[in-house]
N, C-alpha and C positions, 0 to 999 in steps of 0.2 A: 504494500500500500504506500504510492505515493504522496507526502504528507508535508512534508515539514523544507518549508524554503528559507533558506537562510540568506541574507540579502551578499552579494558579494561586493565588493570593493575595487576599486583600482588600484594600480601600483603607484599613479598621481598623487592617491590621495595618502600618502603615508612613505618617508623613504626606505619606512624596514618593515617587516614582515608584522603583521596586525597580532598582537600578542595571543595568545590561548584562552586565553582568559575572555578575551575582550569576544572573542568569536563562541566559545560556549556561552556568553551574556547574550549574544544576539540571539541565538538559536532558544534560551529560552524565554527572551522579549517576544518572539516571532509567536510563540504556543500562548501569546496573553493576546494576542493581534489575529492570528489568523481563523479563526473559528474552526473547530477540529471537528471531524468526520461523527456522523451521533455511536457508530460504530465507537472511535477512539473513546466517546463517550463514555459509554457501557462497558469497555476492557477496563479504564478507569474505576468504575465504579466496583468493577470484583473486584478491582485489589486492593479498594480501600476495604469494600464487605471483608474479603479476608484477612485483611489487616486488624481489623475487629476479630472478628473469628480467633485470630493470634494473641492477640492481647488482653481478650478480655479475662481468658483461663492465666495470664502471662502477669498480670493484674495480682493476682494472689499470690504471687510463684515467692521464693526466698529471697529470689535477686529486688523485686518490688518493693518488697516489704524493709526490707533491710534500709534502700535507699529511701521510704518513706517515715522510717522511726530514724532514720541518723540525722536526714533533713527535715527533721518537723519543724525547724525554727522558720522555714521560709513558707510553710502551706498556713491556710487558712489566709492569704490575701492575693490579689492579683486577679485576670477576669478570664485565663484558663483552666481546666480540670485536669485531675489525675482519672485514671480511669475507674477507680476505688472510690470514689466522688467527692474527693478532696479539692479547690480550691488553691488554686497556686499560680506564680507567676509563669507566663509561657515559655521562661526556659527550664524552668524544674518540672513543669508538667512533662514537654520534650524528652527530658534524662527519663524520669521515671516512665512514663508510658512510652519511648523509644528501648531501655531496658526491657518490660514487661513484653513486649512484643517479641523478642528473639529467645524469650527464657523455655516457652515450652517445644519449640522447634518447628511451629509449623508454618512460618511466615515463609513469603513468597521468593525467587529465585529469578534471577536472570544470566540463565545459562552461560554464554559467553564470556562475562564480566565476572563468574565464579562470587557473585554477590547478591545479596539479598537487598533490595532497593528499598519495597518497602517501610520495613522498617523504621529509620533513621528518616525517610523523607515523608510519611504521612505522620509521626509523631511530630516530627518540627511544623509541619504546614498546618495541622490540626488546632496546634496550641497557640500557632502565632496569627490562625484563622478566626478562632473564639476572643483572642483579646481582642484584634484590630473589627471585630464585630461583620466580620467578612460572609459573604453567600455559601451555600455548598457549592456552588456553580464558582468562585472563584478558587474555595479548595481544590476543587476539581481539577484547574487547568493548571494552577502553582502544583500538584503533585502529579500531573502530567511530564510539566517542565523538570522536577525534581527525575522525574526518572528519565528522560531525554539527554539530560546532561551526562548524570551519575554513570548510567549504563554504559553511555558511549567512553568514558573516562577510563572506566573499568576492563571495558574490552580492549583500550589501547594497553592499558600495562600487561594485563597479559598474565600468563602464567611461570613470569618471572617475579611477577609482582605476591602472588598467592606461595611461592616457594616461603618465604617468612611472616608474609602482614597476612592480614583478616579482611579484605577487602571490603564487607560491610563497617568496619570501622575505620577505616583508611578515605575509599571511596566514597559512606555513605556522605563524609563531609561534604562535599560539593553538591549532592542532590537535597542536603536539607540548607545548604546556602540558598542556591537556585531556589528551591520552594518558596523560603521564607522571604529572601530578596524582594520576589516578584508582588507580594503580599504586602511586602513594607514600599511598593511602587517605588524601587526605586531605579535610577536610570540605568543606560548601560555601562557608564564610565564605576559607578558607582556598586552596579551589581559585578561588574568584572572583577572591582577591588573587594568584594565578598567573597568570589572564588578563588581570588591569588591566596586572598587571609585565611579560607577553609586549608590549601592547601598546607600549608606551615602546621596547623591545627591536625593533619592525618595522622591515628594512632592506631594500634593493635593489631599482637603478634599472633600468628601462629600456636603459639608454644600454650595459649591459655584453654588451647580442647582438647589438646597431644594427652593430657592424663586428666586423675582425677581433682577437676577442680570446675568452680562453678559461674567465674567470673566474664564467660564470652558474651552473653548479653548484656553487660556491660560496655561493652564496642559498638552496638545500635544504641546504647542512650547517649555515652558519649560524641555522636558522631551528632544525631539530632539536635543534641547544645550545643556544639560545635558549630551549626549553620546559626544559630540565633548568636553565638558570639561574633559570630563574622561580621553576620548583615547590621547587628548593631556599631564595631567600629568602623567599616565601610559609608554605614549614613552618618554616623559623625564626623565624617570626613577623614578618618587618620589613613594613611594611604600604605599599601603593600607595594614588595617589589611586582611592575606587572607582566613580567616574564618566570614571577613562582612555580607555574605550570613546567614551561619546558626550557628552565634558563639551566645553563651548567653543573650548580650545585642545588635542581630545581626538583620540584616532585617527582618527574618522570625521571632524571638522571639518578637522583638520590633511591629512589628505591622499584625503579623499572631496569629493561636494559631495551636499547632501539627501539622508541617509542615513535608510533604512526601517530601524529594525533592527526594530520590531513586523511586519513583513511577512514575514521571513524566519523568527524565530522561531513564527508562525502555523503555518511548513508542517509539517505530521507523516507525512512521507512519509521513507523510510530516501535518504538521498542516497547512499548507499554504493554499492546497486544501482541507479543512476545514472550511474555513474564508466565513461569510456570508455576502454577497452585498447587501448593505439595497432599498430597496425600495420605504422609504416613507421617507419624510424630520423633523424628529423632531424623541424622544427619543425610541429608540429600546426596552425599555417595555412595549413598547406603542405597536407593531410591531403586535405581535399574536390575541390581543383583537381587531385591527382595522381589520386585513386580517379576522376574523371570521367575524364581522359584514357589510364589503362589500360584504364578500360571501353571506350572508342569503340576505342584498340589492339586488345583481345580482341574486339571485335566486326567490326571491318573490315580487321584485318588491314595495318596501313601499317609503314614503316619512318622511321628520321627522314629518308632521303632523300628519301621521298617527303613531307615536310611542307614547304609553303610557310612558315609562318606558323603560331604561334598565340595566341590573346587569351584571356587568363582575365579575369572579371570576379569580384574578391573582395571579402570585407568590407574594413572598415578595418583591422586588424591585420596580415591578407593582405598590403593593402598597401604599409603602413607598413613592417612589420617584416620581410618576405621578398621585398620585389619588388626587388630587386637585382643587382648581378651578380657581387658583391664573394666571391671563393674561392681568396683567396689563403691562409687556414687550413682546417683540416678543420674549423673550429668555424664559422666566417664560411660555410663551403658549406651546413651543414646550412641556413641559416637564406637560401639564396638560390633562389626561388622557380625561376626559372629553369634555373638549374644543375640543382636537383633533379629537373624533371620532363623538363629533356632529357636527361636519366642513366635515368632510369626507362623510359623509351621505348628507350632503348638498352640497357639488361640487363634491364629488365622487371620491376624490382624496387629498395624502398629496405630497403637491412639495413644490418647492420655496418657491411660494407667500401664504404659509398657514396660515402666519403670518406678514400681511401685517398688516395697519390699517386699510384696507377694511374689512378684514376676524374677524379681533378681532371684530370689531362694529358689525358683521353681524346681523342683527335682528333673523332671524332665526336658526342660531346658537346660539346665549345666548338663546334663547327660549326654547332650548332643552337643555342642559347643565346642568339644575338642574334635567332635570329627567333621568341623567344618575349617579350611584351607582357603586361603584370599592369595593369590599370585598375581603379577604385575603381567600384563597382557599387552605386549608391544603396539599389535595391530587394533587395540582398544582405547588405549594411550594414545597412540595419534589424533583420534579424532576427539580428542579432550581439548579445551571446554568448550568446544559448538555444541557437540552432542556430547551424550554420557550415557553410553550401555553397558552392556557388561554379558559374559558367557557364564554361562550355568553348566554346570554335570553334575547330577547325582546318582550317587550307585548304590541302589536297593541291595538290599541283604538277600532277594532271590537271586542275583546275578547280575540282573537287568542296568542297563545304564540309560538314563534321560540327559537329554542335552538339549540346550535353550540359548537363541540370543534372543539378547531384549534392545532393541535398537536403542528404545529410548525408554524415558522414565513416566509413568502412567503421571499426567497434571502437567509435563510438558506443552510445551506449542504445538507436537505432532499427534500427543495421544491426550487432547486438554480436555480437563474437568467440565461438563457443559452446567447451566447457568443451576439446575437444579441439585447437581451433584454438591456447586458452589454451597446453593444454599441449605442441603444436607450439614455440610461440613461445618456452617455459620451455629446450626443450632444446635450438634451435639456439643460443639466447643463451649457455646455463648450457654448453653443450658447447664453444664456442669455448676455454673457461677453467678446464675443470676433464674429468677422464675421463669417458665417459658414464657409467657407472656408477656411479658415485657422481651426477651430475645426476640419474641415473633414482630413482636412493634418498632424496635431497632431496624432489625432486618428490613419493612415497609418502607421504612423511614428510607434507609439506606440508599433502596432502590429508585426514591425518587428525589436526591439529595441533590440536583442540578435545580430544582425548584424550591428546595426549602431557604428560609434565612435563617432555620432555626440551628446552631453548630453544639449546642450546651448539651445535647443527648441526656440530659435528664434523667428517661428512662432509664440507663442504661448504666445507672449510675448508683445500683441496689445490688450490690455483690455480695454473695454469700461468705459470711467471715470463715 
């Protein structure tokens, strides 16, 4: 879909090259200007539903709570919400409900960029929508731009970039700069120097999901405050270097290696309707190697006792980051390849509760867990992060051997969640945490949120303690 015109320049009108910065400000001036597709609409609008869907279970999690009782000195004034129905200024509402969003793991993906966009840019555009007393129709198109930017930023670094940082805390800075920029209107000179200042502001490693610890949605709130600190010293004028982006000792040099950023800015396709709705509650490497082995389950019928053995061949992230065995937290399970697909084999499903204390003891589960093998799959790895599949074999205890690829991951762009699967997914999440009805009335809301003025969701704001 072609979408998005970014105006070009002359070589007259400037004698060096138009900074990076200045050109991601255009392109997201361009999505406040050009009236977008009712399709882009509606892609929009899942991802903010499922942004809900994420957060509102994400809302109660450890990570929420923690930062709502350490920071209670700043809630109780200001004219945005936490999603627990506190009262706070729009950049601690941002930390905590851009935290609470990433903690239970289902928030949304954008494949190429190895990032979770979401996140970070409907938290910052949310908070800094409700104070500036903004439409759903202007959240709308500011977390449009938010992911326009972000994505494209993300897909230039690469997956040299994802070898050590977190790219939703890295990256998500510029997609909740961009949001909240376009929100606080401000120009392009101005919203550039917002994205040079996220850049400096880009944090989080790697090393904080590698074992057991619980601290990685923390890199989605981070990253969401991070665009309100920008856009706030950019409109008071304090000025960044504006070559941040791609200067020598600059973002892309400092923690990319031969970064395109003209390659990404080329593409005028809406990355938004792109964005894959995850399906299963723990790590999205995890995603291909489980959907291939419930397929061959739904088709043939085994149990884990009847599994000898099974071999997954995945990308590198696969098996860098999940091929483990480490489930001594709920946070350390999500992310062990292993554990989770002999869990899924044995209830048949990753949600919520996949990481309960029930499910890590489960006898049958650690039973099988050693006879499941994660290998690094050359011809799988290549085509990481466009796509992300993964080979399955598993070898019954009668003899028999099943073999599966899974091209891609079920909530991708190729095999995507359609609008009621969505809204499945909205109310088992939102219902765990709040009464159905009032989830069912978010949800109405949700859907027709380009006509509401109303951003304070209210309802939505009765969580179960």
């Amino acid at each position: 879909m072609t979408a998005i015109d970014v105006k070009e320049r002359s070589a007259a009108d400037t004698a060096e090259p138009m900074p990076v910065a200045l050109r991601f400000a255009d392109l997201a001036i361009e999505q406040s200007n050009c009236g977008q597709p009712k399709k882009v609409i509606h892609d929009a609008k899942r991802c903010i539903i499922d942004w809900f869907a994420a957060s509102l279970p994400g809302a109660v999690s450890l990570q929420a709570r923690a930062l709502e009782n350490g920071l209670v000195d700043g809630l109780g004034v200001g004219n945005a919400w936490t999603l627990s129905g506190r009262r706070a200024p729009a950049r601690l509402a941002a930390l905590i409900n851009g935290t609470a969003s990433h903690a239970v793991e289902f928030d949304d993906i954008f494949a190429p960029a190895i990032f979770h966009p979401g996140s970070p840019t409907i938290a910052a555009a949310l908070s800094a929508a409700q104070s500036l007393n903004k439409t759903g129709l202007d959240l709308i198109v500011s977390v449009i731009a938010g992911y326009e930017v972000s994505t494209r930023i993300g897909e230039a670094m690469g997956r040299n970039h994802y070898k050590y940082w977190h790219n939703t805390g890295t990256v998500g800075c510029f997609g909740a700069a961009a949001a909240v920029g376009l929100l606080h209107d401000l120009d392009r000179q101005k919203l550039a120097n917002a994205l040079s200042t996220a850049a400096t502001m880009a944090a989080g490693l790697q090393q904080a999901f590698r074992g057991d610890a619980g601290i990685k949605p923390l890199h989605s709130g981070h990253a969401a405050d991070a665009g309100h600190v920008a856009v706030a010293s950019a409109a008071g004028g304090v000025l960044a270097a504006p070559d941040m982006i791609e200067g020598d000792c600059g973002f892309g040099a400092a923690m990319g290696r031969n970064v395109d950023w003209d390659a990404v800015l080329r593409n005028t396709d809406y990355n938004i309707s792109r964005t894959t709705i995850k399906n299963h509650g723990c790590c999205g490497h995890i995603f291909a190697a489980l959907d291939g082995v419930l397929h061959l389950q739904e088709r043939h019928g085994f149990t884990a006792e009847n599994v000898a053995g099974i071999e997954i061949g995945g990308y590198s992230a696969t098996f860098n980051v999940t091929g483990n065995y480490r489930i001594d937290t709920p946070a350390a399970a999500k992310f062990s390849l292993p554990f989770i697909v002999a869990s899924g084999i044995v209830h048949k499903s990753i949600r919520l509760d996949a990481a309960t204390p029930q499910r890590l003891s489960d006898p049958r589960v650690l039973d099988l867990m050693p006879r499941i093998v994660v290998r690094l799959d050359p011809d799988i790895d290549k085509l990481f992060p466009a796509q992300r599949a993964a080979k399955v074999s598993i070898r019954l205890k009668d003899g028999s051997t099943l073999d599966h690829f899974q091209p891609h991951r079920v909530g991708d762009p190729e095999l995507p969640l359609d609008d009621k699967s969505l809204n499945d997914k909205f109310m088992e999440l939102a219902s765990c945490v709040m009464p159905k009805k009032d989830s069912e009335a978010l949800l109405e809301h949700l859907w027709t949120l380009e006509t509401s003025s109303d951003l304070s969701f209210t309802h939505a704001l009765k969580l179960k303690q």
